[in-house]
py3Dmol code that shows the C-alpha trace and the ligand (Angstrom):
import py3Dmol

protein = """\
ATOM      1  CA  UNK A   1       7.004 -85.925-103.833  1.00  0.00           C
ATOM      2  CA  UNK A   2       6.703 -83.319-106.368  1.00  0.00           C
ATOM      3  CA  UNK A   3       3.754 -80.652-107.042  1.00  0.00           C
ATOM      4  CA  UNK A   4       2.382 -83.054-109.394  1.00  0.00           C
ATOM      5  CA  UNK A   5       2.363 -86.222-107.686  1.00  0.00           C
ATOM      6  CA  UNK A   6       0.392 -84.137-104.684  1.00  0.00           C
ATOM      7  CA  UNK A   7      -2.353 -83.039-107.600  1.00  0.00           C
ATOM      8  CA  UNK A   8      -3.242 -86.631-108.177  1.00  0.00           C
ATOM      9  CA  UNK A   9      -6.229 -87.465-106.540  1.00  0.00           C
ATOM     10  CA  UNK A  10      -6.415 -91.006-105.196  1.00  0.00           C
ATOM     11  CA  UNK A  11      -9.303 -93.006-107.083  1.00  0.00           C
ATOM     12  CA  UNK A  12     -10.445 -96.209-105.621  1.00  0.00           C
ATOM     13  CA  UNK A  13     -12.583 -97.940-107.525  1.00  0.00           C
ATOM     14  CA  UNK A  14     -14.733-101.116-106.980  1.00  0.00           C
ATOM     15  CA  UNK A  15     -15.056-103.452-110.055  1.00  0.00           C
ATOM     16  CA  UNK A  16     -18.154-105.702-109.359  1.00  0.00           C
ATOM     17  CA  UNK A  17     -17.879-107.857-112.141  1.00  0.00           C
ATOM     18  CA  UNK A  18     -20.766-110.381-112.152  1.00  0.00           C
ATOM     19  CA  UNK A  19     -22.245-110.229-108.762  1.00  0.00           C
ATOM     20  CA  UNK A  20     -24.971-108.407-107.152  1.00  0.00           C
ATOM     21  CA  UNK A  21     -28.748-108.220-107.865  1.00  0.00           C
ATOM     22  CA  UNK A  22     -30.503-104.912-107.828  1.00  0.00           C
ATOM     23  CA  UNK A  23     -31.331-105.144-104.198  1.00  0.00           C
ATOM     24  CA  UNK A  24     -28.462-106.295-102.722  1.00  0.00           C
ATOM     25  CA  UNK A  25     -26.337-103.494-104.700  1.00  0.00           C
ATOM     26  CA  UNK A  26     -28.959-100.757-102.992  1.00  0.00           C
ATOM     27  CA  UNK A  27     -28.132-102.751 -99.692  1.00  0.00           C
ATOM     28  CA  UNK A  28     -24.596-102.436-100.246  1.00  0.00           C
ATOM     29  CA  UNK A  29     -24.926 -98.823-101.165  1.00  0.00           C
ATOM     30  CA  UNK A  30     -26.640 -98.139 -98.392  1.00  0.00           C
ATOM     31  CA  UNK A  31     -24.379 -99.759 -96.230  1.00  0.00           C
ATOM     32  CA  UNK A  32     -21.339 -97.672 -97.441  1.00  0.00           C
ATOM     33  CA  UNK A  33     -22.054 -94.244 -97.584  1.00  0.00           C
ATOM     34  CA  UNK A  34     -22.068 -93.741 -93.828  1.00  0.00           C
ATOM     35  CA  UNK A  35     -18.749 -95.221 -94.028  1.00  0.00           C
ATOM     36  CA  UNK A  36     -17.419 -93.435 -96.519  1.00  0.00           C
ATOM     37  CA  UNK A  37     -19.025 -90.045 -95.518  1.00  0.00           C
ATOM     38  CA  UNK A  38     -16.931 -86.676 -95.248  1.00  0.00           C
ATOM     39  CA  UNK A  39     -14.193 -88.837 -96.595  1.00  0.00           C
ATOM     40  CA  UNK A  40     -12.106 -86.233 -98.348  1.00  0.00           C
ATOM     41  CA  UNK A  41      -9.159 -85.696-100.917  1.00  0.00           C
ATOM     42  CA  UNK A  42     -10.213 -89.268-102.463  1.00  0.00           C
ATOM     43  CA  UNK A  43     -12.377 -90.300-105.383  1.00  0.00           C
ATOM     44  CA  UNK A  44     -14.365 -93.425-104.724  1.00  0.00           C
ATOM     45  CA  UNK A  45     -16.078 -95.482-107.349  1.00  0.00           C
ATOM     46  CA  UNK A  46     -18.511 -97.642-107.710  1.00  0.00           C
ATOM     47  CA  UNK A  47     -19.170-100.010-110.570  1.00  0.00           C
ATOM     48  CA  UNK A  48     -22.343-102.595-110.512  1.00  0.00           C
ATOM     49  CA  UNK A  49     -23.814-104.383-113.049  1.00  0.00           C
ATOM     50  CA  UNK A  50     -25.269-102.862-115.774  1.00  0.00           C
ATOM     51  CA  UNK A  51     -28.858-104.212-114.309  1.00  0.00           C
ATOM     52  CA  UNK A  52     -28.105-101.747-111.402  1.00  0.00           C
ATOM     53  CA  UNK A  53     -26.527 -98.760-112.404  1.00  0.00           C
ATOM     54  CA  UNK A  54     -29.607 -97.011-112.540  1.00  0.00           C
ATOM     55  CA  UNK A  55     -30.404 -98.054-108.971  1.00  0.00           C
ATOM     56  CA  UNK A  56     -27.290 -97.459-107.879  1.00  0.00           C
ATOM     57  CA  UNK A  57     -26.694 -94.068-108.948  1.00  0.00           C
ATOM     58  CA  UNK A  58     -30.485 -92.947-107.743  1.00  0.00           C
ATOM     59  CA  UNK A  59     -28.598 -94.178-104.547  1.00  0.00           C
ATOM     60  CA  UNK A  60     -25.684 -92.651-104.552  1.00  0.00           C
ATOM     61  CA  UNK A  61     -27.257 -89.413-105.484  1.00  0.00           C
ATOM     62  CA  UNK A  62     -26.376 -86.610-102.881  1.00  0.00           C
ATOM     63  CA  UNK A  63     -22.883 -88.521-102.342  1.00  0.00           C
ATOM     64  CA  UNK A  64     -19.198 -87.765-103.346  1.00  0.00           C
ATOM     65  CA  UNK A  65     -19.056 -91.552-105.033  1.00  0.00           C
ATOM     66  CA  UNK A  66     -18.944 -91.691-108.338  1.00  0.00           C
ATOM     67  CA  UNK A  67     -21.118 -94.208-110.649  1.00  0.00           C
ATOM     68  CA  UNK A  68     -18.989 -96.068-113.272  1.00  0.00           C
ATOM     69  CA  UNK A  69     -20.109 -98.751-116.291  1.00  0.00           C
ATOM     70  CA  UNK A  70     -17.868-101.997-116.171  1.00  0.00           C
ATOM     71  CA  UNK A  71     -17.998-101.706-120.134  1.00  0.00           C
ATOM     72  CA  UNK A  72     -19.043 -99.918-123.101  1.00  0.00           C
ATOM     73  CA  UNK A  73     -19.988-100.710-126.804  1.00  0.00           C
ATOM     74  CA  UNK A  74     -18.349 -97.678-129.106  1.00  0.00           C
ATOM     75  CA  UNK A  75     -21.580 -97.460-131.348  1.00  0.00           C
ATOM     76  CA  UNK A  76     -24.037 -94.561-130.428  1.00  0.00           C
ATOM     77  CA  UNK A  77     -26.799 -96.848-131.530  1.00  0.00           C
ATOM     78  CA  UNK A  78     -27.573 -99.737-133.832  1.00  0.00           C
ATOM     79  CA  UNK A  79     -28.001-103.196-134.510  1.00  0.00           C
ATOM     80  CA  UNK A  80     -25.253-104.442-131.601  1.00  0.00           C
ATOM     81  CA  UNK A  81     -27.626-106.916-129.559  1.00  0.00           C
ATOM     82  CA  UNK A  82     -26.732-106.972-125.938  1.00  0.00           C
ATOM     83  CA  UNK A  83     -24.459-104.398-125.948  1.00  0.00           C
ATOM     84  CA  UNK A  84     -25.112-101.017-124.367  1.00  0.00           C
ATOM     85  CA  UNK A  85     -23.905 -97.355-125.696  1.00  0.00           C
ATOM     86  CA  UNK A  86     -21.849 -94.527-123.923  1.00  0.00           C
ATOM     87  CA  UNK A  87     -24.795 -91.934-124.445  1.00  0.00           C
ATOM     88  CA  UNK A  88     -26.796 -94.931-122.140  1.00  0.00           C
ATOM     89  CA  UNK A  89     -24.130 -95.129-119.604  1.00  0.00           C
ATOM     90  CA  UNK A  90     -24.619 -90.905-119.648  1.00  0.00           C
ATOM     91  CA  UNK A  91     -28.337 -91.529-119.456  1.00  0.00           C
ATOM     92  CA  UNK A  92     -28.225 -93.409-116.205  1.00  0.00           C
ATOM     93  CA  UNK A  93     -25.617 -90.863-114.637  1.00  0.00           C
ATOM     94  CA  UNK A  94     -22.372 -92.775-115.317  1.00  0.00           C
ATOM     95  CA  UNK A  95     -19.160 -90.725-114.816  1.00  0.00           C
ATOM     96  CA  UNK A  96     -16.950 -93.049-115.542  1.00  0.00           C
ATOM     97  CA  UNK A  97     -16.333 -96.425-117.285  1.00  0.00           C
ATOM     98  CA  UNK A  98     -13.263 -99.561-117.450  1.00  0.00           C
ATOM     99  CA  UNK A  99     -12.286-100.384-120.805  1.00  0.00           C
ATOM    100  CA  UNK A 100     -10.066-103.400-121.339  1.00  0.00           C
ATOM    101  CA  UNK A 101     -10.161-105.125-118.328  1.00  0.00           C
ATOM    102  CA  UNK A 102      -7.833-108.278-118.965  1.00  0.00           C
ATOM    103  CA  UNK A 103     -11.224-110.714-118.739  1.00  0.00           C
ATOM    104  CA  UNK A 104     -12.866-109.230-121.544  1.00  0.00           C
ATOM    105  CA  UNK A 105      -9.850-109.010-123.445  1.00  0.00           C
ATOM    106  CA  UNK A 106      -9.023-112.908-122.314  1.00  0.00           C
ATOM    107  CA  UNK A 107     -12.809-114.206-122.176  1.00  0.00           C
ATOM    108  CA  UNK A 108     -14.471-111.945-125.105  1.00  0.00           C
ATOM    109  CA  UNK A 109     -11.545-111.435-127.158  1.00  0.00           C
ATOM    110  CA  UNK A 110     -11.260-107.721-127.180  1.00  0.00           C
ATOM    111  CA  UNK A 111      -8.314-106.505-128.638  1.00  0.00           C
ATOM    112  CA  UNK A 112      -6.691-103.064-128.089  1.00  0.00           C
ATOM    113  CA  UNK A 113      -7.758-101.834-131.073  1.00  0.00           C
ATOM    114  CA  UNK A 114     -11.409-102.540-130.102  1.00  0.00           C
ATOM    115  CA  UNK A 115     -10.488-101.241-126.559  1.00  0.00           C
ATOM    116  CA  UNK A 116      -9.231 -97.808-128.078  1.00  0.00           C
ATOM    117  CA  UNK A 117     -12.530 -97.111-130.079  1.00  0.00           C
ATOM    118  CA  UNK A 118     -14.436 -97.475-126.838  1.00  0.00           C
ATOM    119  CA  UNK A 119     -12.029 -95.278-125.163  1.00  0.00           C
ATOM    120  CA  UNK A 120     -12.663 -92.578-127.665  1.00  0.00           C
ATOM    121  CA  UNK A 121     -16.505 -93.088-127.639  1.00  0.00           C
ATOM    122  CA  UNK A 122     -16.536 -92.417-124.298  1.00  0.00           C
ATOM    123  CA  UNK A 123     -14.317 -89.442-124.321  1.00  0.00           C
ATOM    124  CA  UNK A 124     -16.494 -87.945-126.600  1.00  0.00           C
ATOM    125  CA  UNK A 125     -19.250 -88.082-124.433  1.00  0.00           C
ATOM    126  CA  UNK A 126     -17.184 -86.777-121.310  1.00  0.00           C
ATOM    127  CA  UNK A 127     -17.337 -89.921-119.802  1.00  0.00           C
ATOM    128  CA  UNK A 128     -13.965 -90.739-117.639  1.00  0.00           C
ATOM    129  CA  UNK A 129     -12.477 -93.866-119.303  1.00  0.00           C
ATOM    130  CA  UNK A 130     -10.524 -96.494-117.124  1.00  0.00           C
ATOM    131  CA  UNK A 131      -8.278 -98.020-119.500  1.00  0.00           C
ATOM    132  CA  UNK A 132      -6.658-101.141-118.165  1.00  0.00           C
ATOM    133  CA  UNK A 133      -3.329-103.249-118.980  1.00  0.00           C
ATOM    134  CA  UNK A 134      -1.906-106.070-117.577  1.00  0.00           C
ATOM    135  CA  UNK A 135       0.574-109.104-118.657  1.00  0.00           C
ATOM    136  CA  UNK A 136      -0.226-112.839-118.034  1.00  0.00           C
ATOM    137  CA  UNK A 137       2.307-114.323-115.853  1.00  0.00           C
ATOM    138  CA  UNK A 138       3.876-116.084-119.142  1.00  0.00           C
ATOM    139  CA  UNK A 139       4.457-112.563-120.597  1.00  0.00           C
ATOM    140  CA  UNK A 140       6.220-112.232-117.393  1.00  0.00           C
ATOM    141  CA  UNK A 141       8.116-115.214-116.905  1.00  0.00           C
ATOM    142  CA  UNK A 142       9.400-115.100-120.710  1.00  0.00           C
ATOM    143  CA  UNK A 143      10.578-111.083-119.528  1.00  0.00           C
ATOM    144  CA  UNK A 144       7.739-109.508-121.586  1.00  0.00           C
ATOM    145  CA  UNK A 145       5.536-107.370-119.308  1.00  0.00           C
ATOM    146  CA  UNK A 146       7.314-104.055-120.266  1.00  0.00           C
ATOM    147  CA  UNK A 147       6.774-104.693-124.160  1.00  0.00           C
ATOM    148  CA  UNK A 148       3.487-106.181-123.091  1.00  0.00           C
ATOM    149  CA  UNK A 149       2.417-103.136-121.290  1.00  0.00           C
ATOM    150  CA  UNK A 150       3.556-100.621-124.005  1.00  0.00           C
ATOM    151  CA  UNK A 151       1.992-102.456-126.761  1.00  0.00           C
ATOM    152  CA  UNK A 152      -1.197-102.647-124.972  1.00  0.00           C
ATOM    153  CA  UNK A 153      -1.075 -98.956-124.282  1.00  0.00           C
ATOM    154  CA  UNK A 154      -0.261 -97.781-127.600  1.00  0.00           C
ATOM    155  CA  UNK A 155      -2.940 -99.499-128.977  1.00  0.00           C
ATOM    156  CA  UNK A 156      -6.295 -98.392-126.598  1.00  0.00           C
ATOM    157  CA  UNK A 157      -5.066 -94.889-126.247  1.00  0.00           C
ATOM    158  CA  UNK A 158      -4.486 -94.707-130.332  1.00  0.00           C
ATOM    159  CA  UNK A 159      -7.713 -92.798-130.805  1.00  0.00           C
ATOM    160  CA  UNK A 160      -7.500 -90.389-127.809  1.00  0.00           C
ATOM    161  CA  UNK A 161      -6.736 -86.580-129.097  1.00  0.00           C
ATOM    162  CA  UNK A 162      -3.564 -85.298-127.696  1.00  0.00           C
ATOM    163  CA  UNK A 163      -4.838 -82.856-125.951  1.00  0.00           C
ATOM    164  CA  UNK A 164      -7.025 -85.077-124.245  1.00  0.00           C
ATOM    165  CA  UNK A 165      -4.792 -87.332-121.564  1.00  0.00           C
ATOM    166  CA  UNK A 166      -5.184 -85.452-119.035  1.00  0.00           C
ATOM    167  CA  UNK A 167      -8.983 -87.355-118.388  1.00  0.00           C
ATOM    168  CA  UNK A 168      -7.814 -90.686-118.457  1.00  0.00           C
ATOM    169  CA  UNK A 169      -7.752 -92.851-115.614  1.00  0.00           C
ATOM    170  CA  UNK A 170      -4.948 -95.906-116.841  1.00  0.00           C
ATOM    171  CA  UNK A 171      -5.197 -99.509-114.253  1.00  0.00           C
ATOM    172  CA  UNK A 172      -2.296-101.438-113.993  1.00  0.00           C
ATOM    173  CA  UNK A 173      -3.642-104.854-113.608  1.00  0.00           C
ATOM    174  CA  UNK A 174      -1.513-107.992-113.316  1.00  0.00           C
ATOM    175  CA  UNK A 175      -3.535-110.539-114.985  1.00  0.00           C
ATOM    176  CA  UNK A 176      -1.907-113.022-112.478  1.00  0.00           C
ATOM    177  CA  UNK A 177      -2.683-111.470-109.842  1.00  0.00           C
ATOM    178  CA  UNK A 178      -5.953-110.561-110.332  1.00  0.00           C
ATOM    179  CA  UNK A 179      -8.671-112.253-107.870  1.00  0.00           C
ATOM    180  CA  UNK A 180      -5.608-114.883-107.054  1.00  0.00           C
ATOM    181  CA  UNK A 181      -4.575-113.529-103.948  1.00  0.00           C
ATOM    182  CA  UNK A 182      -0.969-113.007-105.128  1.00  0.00           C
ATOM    183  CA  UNK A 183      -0.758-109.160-105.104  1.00  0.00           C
ATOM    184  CA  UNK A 184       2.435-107.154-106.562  1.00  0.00           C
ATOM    185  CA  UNK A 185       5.249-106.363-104.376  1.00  0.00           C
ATOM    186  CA  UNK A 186       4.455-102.533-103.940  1.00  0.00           C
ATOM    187  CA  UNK A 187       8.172-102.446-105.203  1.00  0.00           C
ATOM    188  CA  UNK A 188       7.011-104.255-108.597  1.00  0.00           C
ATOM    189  CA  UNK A 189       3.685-102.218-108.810  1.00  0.00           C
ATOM    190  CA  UNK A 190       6.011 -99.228-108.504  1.00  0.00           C
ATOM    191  CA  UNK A 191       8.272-100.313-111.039  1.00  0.00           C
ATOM    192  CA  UNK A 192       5.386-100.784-113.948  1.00  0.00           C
ATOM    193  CA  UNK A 193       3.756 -97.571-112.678  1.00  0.00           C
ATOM    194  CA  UNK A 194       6.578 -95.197-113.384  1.00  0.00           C
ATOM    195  CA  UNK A 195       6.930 -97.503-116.821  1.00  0.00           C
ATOM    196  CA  UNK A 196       3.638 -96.803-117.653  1.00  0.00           C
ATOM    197  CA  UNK A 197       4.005 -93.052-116.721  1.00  0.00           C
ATOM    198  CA  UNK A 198       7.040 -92.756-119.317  1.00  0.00           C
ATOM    199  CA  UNK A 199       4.910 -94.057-122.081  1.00  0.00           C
ATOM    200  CA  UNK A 200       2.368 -91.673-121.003  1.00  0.00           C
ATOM    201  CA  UNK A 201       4.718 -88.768-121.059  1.00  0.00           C
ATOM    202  CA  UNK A 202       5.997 -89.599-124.850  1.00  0.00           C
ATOM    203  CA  UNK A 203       1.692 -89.585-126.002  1.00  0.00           C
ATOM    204  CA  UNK A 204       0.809 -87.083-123.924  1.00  0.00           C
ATOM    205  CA  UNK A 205       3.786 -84.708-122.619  1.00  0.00           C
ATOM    206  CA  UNK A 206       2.604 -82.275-120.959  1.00  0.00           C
ATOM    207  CA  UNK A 207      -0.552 -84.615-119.078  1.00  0.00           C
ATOM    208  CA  UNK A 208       1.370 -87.524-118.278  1.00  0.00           C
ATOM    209  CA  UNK A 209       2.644 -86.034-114.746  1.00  0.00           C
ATOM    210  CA  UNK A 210      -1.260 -85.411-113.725  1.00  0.00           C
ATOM    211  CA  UNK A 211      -2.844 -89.160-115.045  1.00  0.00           C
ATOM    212  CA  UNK A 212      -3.908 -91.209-112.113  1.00  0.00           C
ATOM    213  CA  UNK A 213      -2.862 -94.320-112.231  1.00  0.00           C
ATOM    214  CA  UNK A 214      -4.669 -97.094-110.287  1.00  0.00           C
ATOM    215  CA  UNK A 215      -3.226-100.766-109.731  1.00  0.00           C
ATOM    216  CA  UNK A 216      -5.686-103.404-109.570  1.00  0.00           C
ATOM    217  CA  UNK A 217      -4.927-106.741-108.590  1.00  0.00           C
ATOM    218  CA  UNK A 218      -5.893-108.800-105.139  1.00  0.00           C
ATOM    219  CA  UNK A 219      -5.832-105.165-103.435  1.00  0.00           C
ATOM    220  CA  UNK A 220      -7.352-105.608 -99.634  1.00  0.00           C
ATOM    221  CA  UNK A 221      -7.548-103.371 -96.873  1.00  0.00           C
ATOM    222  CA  UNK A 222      -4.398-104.626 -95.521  1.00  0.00           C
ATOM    223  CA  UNK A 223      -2.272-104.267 -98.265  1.00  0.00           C
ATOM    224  CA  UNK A 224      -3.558-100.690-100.024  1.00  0.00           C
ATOM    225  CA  UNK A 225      -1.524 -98.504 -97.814  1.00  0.00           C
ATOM    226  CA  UNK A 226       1.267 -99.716 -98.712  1.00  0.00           C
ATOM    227  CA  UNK A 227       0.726 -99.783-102.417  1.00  0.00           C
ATOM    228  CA  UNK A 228      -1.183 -96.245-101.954  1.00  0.00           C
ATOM    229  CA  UNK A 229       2.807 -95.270-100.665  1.00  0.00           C
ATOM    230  CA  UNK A 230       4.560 -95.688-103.894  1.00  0.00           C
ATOM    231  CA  UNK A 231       5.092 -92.802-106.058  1.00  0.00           C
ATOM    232  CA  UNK A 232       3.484 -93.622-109.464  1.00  0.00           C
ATOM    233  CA  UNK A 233       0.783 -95.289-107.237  1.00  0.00           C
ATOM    234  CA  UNK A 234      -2.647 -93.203-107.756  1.00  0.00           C
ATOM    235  CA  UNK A 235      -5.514 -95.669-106.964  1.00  0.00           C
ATOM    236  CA  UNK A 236      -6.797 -99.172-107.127  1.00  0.00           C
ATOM    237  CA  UNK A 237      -9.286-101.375-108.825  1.00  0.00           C
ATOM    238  CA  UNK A 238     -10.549-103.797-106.315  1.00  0.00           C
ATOM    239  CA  UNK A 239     -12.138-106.800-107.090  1.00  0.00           C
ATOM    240  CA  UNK A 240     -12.871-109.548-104.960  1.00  0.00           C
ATOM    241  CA  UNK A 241     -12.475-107.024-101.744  1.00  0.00           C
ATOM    242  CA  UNK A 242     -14.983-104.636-103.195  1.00  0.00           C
ATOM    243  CA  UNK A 243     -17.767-106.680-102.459  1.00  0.00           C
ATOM    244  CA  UNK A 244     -18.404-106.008 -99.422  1.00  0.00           C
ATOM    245  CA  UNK A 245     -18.748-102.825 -98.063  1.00  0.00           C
ATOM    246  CA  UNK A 246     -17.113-102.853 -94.532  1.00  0.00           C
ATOM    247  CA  UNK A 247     -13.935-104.033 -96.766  1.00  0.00           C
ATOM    248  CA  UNK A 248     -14.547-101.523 -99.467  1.00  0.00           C
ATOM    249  CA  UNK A 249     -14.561 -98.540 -97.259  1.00  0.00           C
ATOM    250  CA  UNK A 250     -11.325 -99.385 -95.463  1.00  0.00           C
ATOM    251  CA  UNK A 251      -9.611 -99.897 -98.726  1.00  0.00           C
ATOM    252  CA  UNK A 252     -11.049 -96.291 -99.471  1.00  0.00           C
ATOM    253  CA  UNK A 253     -10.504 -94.825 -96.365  1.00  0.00           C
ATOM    254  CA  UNK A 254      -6.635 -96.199 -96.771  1.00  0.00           C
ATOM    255  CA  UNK A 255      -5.197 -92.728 -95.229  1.00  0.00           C
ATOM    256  CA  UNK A 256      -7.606 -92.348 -92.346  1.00  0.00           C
TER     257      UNK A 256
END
"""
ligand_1 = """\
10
LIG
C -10.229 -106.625 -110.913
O -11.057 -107.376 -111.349
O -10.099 -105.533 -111.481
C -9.444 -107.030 -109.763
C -8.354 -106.398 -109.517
O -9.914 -108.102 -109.018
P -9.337 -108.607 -107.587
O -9.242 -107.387 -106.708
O -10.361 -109.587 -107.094
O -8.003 -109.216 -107.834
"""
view = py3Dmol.view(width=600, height=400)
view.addModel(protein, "pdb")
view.setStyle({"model": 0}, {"cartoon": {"style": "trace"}})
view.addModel(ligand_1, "xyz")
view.setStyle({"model": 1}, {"stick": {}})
view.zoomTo()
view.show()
């Protein structure tokens, strides 16, 4: 392992999606942080709804984990009904925020181009984007997930200054295997993450070594350690295991 693979700090993030009212995202707050607590050399991440961030992060307050938005609108302000702006997410303590997750590129039709405006918005409000990518398993099967990949990247990180990589957060998400149960070899995972780095290193040269790179995609507490082994391997985006927090914590607590 070299200097800068030891510099990465491992992120673990949990992706809510749809689920959870106010209380029961308190409850499951509540629930975690004794788990998590005094858990050290990790970032852990939390994003609800946007119905419960606020409560959430009033929650979380006093803790090491981190309060993220699932989305963004670029706009500061404006005539966007039900859509909600980075200086809100800042408002209600967010530190973070996933861009591009393959469902609301799939289900809302957000392109990359759309994906790399919110990426910027964010950045200029010092608001950690998560950018994610990930190939269906046709772009696979026709041998396309490494053109797939680049393309996508290219595109959302278009607007983000070059001096400015180093505060990305990039997700590797196989759409196939996301909230399927199939997970990535670790092997494969590997494979895509080093890709991804590459690209990384010809936008941003000299930040590419330090950008964490998570891999999302049916990650469970009995298969992180071994994806948390690989090289190019910084972090995960869980899903369907994030939900509860018994789950959540050993998937955070991976080294312990
Ligand atoms: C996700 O939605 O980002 C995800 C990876 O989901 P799951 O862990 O359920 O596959």
């Amino acid at each position: 392992m070299t200097t800068s693979e030891n510099a990465r700090k491992p992120i673990l993030a949990a992706n809510w999606k749809m689920h959870k009212t106010v209380q029961e995202s308190v409850d499951f707050v509540t629930a975690l942080l004794p788990l998590v607590e005094g858990a050290q050399g990790v970032d852990i991440v939390i994003a609800p709804p946007f119905t419960a961030l606020e409560r959430v992060g009033t929650a979380l307050a006093g803790s090491a984990v981190q309060l993220a938005a699932q989305n963004v609108n670029p706009e500061e302000k404006g005539a966007f009904t039900g859509e909600v702006a980075p200086s809100m997410l800042e408002d209600v303590g967010c530190r973070l925020a996933i861009v591009g997750h393959s469902e609301r590129r799939a289900l809302f039709g957000e392109s990359s181009e759309f994906v790399a405006r919110k990426t910027a918005a964010l950045l200029e409000r010092s608001i950690q984007a998560i950018v994610c990518v990930g190939e269906t398993l046709a772009e696979r099967e026709a041998d396309r997930a490494f053109s797939v990949i680049e393309e996508q990247l290219k595109g959302s990180l278009a607007l983000v200054p070059d001096d400015r990589g180093g505060e990305l957060v990039i997700a590797y998400e196989p759409v196939w295997a996301i909230g399927t149960g199939k997970t990535a070899t670790p092997d494969m995972a590997q494979e895509m993450h080093a890709f991804i780095r590459a690209q990384l290193g010809k936008r941003f040269p000299s930040d590419a070594d330090s950008i964490r790179i998570q891999y999302g995609g049916s990650v469970k507490p009995d298969n992180v350690r071994d994806l948390m082994s690989r090289a190019d391997i910084d972090g995960a985006l869980v899903g369907g295991a994030s939900l509860d927090p018994q789950s959540f914590a050993q998937i955070a607590l991976f080294e312990a």
